[in-house]
TIKENU-238250 format. One record per residue (C-alpha): x, y, z. Coordinates in steps of 0.1 Angstrom, whole numbers, plus 5000, padded with zeros to 4 digits. Example, Ala and Ser with C-alpha at 12.3 -4.5 7.8 and 13.67 -1.06 7.14 Angstrom:
<recs>
512349555078513749895071
</recs>
This chain:
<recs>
120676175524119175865540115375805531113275825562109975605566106675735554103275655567100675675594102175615633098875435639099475245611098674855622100874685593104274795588106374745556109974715555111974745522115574615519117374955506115875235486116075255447117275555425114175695424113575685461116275865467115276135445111776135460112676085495110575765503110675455502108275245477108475555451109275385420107775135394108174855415106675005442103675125425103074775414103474735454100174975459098474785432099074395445098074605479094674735467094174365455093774215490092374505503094674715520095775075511099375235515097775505534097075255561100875115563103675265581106775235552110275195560113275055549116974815563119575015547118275415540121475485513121075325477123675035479126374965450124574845419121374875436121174535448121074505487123074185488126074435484125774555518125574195540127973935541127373535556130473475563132673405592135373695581135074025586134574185549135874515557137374695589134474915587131474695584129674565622127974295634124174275630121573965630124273715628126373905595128574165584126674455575127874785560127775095581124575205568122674875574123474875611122575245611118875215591118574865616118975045649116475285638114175015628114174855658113175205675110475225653108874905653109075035693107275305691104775215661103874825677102374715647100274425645102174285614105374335602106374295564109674155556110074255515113373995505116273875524117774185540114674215555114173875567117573845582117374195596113874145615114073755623117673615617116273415593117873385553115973195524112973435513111973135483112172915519110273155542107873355526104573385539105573225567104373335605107673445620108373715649110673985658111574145691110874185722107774205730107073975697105474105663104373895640106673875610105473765574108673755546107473825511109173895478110574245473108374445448111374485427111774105425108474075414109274305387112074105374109773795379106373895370105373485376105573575411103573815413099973595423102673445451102873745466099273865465098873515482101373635512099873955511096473855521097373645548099073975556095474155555094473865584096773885609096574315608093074245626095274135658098774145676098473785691100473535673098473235672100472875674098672575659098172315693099772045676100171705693102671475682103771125693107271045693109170775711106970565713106270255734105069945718102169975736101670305725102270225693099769935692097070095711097270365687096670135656093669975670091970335678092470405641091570035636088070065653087570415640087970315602085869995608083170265616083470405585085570575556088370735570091270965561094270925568097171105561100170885556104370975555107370805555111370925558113570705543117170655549120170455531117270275512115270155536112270335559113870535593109770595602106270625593103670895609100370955607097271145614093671165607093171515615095171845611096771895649097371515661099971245644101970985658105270905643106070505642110070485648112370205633115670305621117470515651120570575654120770515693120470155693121869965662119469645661116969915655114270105675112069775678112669385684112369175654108969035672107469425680108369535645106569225627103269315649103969685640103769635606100669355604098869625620099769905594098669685570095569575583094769985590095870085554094269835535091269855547087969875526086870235547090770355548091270645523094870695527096371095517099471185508102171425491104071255464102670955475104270725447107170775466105970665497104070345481107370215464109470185497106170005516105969805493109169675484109469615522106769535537105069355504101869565502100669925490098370145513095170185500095370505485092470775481094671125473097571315467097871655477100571725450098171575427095171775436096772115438098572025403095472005386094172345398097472515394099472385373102972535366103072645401105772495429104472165442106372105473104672065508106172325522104472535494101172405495101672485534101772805525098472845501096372645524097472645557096272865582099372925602101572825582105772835593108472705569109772415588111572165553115172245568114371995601114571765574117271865557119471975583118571655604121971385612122871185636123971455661120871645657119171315668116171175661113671355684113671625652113171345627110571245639109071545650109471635618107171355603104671445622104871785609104071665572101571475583099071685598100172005572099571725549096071675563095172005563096472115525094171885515091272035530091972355515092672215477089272025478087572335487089972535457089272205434085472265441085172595434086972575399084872325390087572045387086371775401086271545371090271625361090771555397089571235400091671115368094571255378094271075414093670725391096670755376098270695409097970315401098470215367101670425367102670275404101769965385104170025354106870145378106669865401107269595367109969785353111269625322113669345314116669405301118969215274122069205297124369025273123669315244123369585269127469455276128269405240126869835236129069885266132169755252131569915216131370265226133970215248136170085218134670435198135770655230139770475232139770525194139070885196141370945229144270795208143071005176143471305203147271185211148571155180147271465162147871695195150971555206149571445241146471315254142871525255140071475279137071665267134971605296137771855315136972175311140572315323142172105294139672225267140172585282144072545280144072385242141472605231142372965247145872945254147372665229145172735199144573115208140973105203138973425211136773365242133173245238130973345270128773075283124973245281123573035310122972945341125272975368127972965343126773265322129873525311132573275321134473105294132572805281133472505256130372335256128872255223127472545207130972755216132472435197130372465172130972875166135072765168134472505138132772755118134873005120137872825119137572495091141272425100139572315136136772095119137971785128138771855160135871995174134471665155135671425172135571605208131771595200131971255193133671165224131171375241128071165227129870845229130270875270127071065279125570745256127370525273127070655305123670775306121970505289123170175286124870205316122170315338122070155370119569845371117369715400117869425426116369175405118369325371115269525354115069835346113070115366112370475363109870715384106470885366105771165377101771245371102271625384105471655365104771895338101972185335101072055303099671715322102071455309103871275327108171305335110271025346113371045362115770775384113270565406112970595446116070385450118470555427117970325401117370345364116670665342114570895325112570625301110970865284114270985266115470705253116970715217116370525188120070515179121370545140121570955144123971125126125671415145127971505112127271535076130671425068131671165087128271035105128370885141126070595144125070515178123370205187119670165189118870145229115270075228116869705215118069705252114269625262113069295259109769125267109468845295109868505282106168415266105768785262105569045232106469415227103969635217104869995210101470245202101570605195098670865188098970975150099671385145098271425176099171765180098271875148095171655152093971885181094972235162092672175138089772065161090372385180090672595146087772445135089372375101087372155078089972145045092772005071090571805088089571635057092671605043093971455075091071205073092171105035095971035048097171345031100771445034100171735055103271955049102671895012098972005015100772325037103072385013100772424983098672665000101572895011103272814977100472804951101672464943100272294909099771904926096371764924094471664952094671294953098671294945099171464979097971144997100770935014099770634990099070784959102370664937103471054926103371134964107171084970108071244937106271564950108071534981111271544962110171804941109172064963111671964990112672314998109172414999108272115025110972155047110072555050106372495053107172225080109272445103107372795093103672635098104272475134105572815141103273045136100472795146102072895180101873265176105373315162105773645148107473765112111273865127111473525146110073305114112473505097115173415114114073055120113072995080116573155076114473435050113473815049111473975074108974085047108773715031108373565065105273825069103773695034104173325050101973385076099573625058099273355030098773055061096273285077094273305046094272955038093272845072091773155091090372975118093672905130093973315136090373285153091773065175094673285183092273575189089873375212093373265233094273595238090873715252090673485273094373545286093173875288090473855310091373565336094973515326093773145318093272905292091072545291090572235269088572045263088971735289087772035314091372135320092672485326095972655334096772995346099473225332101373465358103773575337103273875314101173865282103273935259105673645269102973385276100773375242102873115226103172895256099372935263098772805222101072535228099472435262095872315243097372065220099971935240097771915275095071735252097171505238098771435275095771375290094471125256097270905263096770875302093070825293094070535269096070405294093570415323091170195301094069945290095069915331091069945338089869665308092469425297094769295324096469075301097969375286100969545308101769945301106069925307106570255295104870595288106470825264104671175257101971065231103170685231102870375252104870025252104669715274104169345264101369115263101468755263102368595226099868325227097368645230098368845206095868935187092768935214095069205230096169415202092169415188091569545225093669805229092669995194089169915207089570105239091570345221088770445197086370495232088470775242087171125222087571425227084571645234085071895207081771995188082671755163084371475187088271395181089671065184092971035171093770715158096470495179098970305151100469995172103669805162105069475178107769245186108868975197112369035202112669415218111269755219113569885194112569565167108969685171107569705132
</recs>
């Protein structure tokens, strides 16, 4: 029997499930079952009680499987001779029943606020689809209009308990607009087409306002086929101006040469001003294409991705997200971007700037405020800094040894021929492994493999050949060995080839790759293909000389030898010694491993005699002592176990996964970490003191004044919360290094950043001023435990490449 809604007819907030569950069914209303008691409790949160909601539901019959998306279809077709037309889909018989009776009762109820819980929902009240997109938006439905507010189904929430604080988010801003019916537009005013005079007269208003003092300015740009279609901006949160110059009505261009010369001198002189403090989202982006056409970088003051990065890290950092934290009325509007061509035309471009500018704006007001009341202010600030020693590292790129980089090129491609004709002769005809309907065909049909399942992504319970399912076939079948071999070669040898040496270099042949300072919740930085579509991720770039085989080892070439300094110029390569384990022991307060660290102790040794009651003296544990590497050699089994085993269960792993992991018995992994424990207990105390505070705020800190906040559950999040401390430390010590080096010794150029590492070149005739310098400023950066950290920076040069660096 259908479920009918629940709920007081007074009732000024309405909620609107997609389709009831099992249990609703059973208990004849909607919201009845786990996830719907989870529902009462994120409710409660912000202050409103189920009693006060009016409950109903789409579809009022369980669908197949549960899952609403059974009962709609997108598409053109017609699904079934049965299903009818509602909100722009096909919709099973039951949908377009439970919708007709919604629309009769949002009639007769006239709530101030209408909940949309997931995508049947959404579509079904505004026509809308895209609840990641939409949620907590301001939408409407009907006639008269209700406000409209999508949010993530309870049951979604369930599966994905990280969304849960999301939610609570979109549920207050549900708790406002209950207090009234009116839907309340922002009164934005936005200059588009404009004249020159406009244009002009519009710069020197901001141009006289900023020479009356500091001003912000929020600052955006949309690029197109390389170069800059337009730049807005705004100095409050209702008013921007978009400045035209690609359009794709006139070909020369929205401007004469003559206006668009005058357009930009005046940009300049506004956005390099001493009083301009010029805002942006992802604004590294922006800086890039300004100035690599127009020759100068805005003067830049903060960037809202930044800002809200450092107070939440881990969560979504896109404007259109942040718009929906911190704006007040806030209305999903990123598809006018993406849905903008040249038929659309411009007018929605451009309106569109104008859009980020101002929502830009006004983000920002509410992150300072968040920022504030954390008490973050100080990680702030350094995180804005870092805008321009990385922009400065970006903008050099590195120089590249073209005439090796072709001599790599051709090698591999001799390995990947030699292979391809290995393929031919042994199989009778020719092989591409980068095909998955050959490999499926060989594999599955010609060799009569069992089927391997792939166990991810989009891919997951499909047949799969990728290189674990190779891997399972070669061990299970040794006839296959060489096979599966040499298909992995081929594998490496082309992504090698393609992804590295091959990369795609700059206009002027260097080599160039994006940071990203709000790329990773742990604080360090990512890197990906610059602005322009050039380069590669330079933080993963091998060393070469791996061996994929124990057999018949693949060597592949040593990249980093790619990288060469500027004529006059030498390579320096520094990384941060054990800085991970550098930082456990600070927070574990452990005085034997901090000592022993100190004396240049081998530390898995020093482990391994602890778990292993190891007769070796003290001082023949220490890297330099002569009997050192016999030990090693020795108790090789025992290192190798305490190496894997004590990283482990520093990060909270428990005695089935060590087992598993250590490849031993559940009850000898159990001894491991009892015996660890009561070697070093402080490293348990510091487990216990994570877990409270995870317990009570869900967060964890370090000690650079750092925190981040865990959504997920608690049993899923301890080890990442562990791991977060020493990696986020050691993230944030590197940056800080950095700073100084970019701050303190201009002679010295950062190239590249890589995790706990930095490399770049200073001039040769300098050598040693420089290198003195940076372990100088180096040694100025501690960490503020009780007894201060500094981890000691080792630095190796050349004057050849990065990869010769000894």
């Amino acid at each position: 029997m259908p479920v009918p809604p629940t709920g007081s007819t007074s009732a000024k907030i309405m909620l609107v499930g997609e389709a009831p569950s099992y249990r609703d069914m059973q208990q004849r209303q909607p919201f009845s079952d786990s996830s719907g008691q989870e529902l009462n409790r994120m409710l409660h949160e912000v202050g409103i009680t189920r009693n006060e909601c009016f409950l109903t539901l789409v579809a009022r019959e369980e669908p197949p499987g549960g899952k609403a998306e059974n009962w709609f279809d997108r598409r053109k077709t017609k699904p079934d001779p049965k299903w009818e037309p509602r909100f722009g889909v096909w919709v099973h018989p039951q949908v377009a029943w439970g919708y007709d009776r919604l629309l009769q009762e949002i009639e007769l109820l006239k709530p101030n606020v209408i909940v949309a819980f997931g995508n049947l929902s959404l579509m079904a009240l505004t026509g809308k689809f895209g609840i990641k997109s939409w949620r907590g938006s301001m939408l409407e439905t009907g006639s008269p209009s209700r406000k409209v507010i999508p949010v993530y189904a309870p049951e979604y929430i369930m599966r994905d308990w990280s969304q849960r604080q999301i939610t609570v988010q979109d549920l207050r801003r549900v708790k406002a607009a209950s207090e009234s019916p009116d839907i309340v537009r922002p009164d934005y005013n936005f200059i588009i087409r404009p004249s020159f005079n406009t244009v002009m007269e519009s710069l020197n208003e901001l141009k006289v306002k900023i020479e009356a003092g500091p001003t912000t300015i929020s600052v955006d740009i949309e690029t197109r086929a390389g170069h800059i279609a337009c730049i807005g901006y705004a100095t409050d949160k209702r008013n921007a101006i978009c400045i035209p110059l690609m359009c794709t009505e006139r070909d020369e261009g929205y401007w004469s040469l003559d206006e668009e010369v005058a357009i930009v001198a005046a940009l300049k002189d506004c956005f390099t001003h001493r009083n301009s403090n010029v805002l942006g989202q992802n604004f590294i982006y922006d800086s890039q294409y300004i100035l690599r056409h127009w020759g100068f970088v805005p003067r830049f003051s903060r960037d809202t991705m930044l800002g809200h990065h450092t107070c939440f890290a881990g969560m979504p950092k896109g404007l259109d997200f942040l718009s929906s934290m911190y704006c007040e009325h806030h209305l999903y509007w990123k598809d006018e971007g993406k849905t903008w061509d040249a038929k659309t035309g411009e007018d929605q471009l451009w309106a569109y700037n104008c859009k980020d500018c101002v929502i830009t704006f006004e983000a920002n007001e509410g992150i300072e405020r968040i920022r504030d009341r954390l008490g973050l202010a100080a990680p702030d600030t350094f995180q804005q800094q870092m805008f321009w020693p990385v922009l400065q590292a970006m903008v050099r790129g590195v120089r590249v040894d073209l005439v090796r980089r072709a001599d790599f090129s051709q090698t591999l491609s001799t390995e990947i021929a030699t292979r391809e004709a290995w393929f031919t002769n042994v199989l009778g005809h020719p092989l591409n492994p980068q095909s998955p309907k050959q490999m499926k065909e060989l594999f599955y049909e010609d060799l009569r493999q069992p089927l391997i399942l792939s166990r991810k992504g989009k891919s997951k319970g499909n047949p799969t050949l990728d290189d674990e399912a190779l891997q399972k076939i070669a061990k299970r079948e040794p006839m296959l060995r060489g096979l599966v071999r040499r298909i992995s070669e081929h594998r490496s040898l082309n992504v090698f080839r393609s992804t590295f040496v091959e990369a795609r270099l700059d206009q002027d042949q260097r080599i160039r790759c994006s940071y990203n300072i709000a790329g990773t919740g742990t604080f360090r930085l990512s890197s990906s293909e610059n602005a322009f579509d050039s380069g590669l991720n330079l933080q993963n770039i091998p060393k070469g000389g791996e061996a994929n085989d124990e057999v018949e080892p693949l060597e592949l070439p040593n990249v980093r030898t790619l990288f060469v300094p500027d004529e006059g110029y030498t390579f320096w390569d520094a990384d941060l010694d054990r800085a991970d384990l550098a930082v456990v022991i600070a927070e574990a307060d452990d005085a034997p491993m901090r000592e022993a660290m100190a004396r240049g102790v081998d530390m898995h040794l020093f482990s391994a005699r602890d778990i292993f009651n190891l007769s070796i003296p003290d001082d023949e544990i220490v890297e330099s002592h002569p009997k050192c590497a016999e030990h090693k050699r020795r108790y090789h089994r025992q290192r190798q176990k305490t190496k894997a085993g004590v990283h482990a269960v520093d990060y909270y792993c428990q005695d089935r996964t060590l087992a598993v992991t250590l490849g031993i018995s559940v009850h000898e992994a159990g001894k491991f970490i009892s015996s660890w424990f009561s070697a070093h207990p402080g490293i348990k105390a510091w487990h216990t003191r994570t877990i409270a505070s995870l317990q009570a705020t869900r967060t964890v800190h370090n000690k650079w004044g750092y925190r981040r906040i865990f959504y997920d559950r608690l049993d899923a999040i301890v080890p990442e919360a562990l791991a977060w401390i020493p990696q986020s430390t050691v993230g944030i010590t590197i940056n800080k290094i950095w700073y100084e080096i970019y701050s303190k010794l201009p002679a010295v150029q950062v190239l590249l950043q890589v995790h706990d590492s930095l490399a770049g070149q200073f001039p040769t005739a300098e050598s040693d001023a420089c290198i003195t310098g940076i372990r100088e400023l180096a040694r100025s950066v501690i960490i503020p435990y009780d007894i201060p950290l500094n981890i000691p920076l080792g630095i190796k040069t050349s004057t050849t490449s990065w990869g010769d660096c000894t």
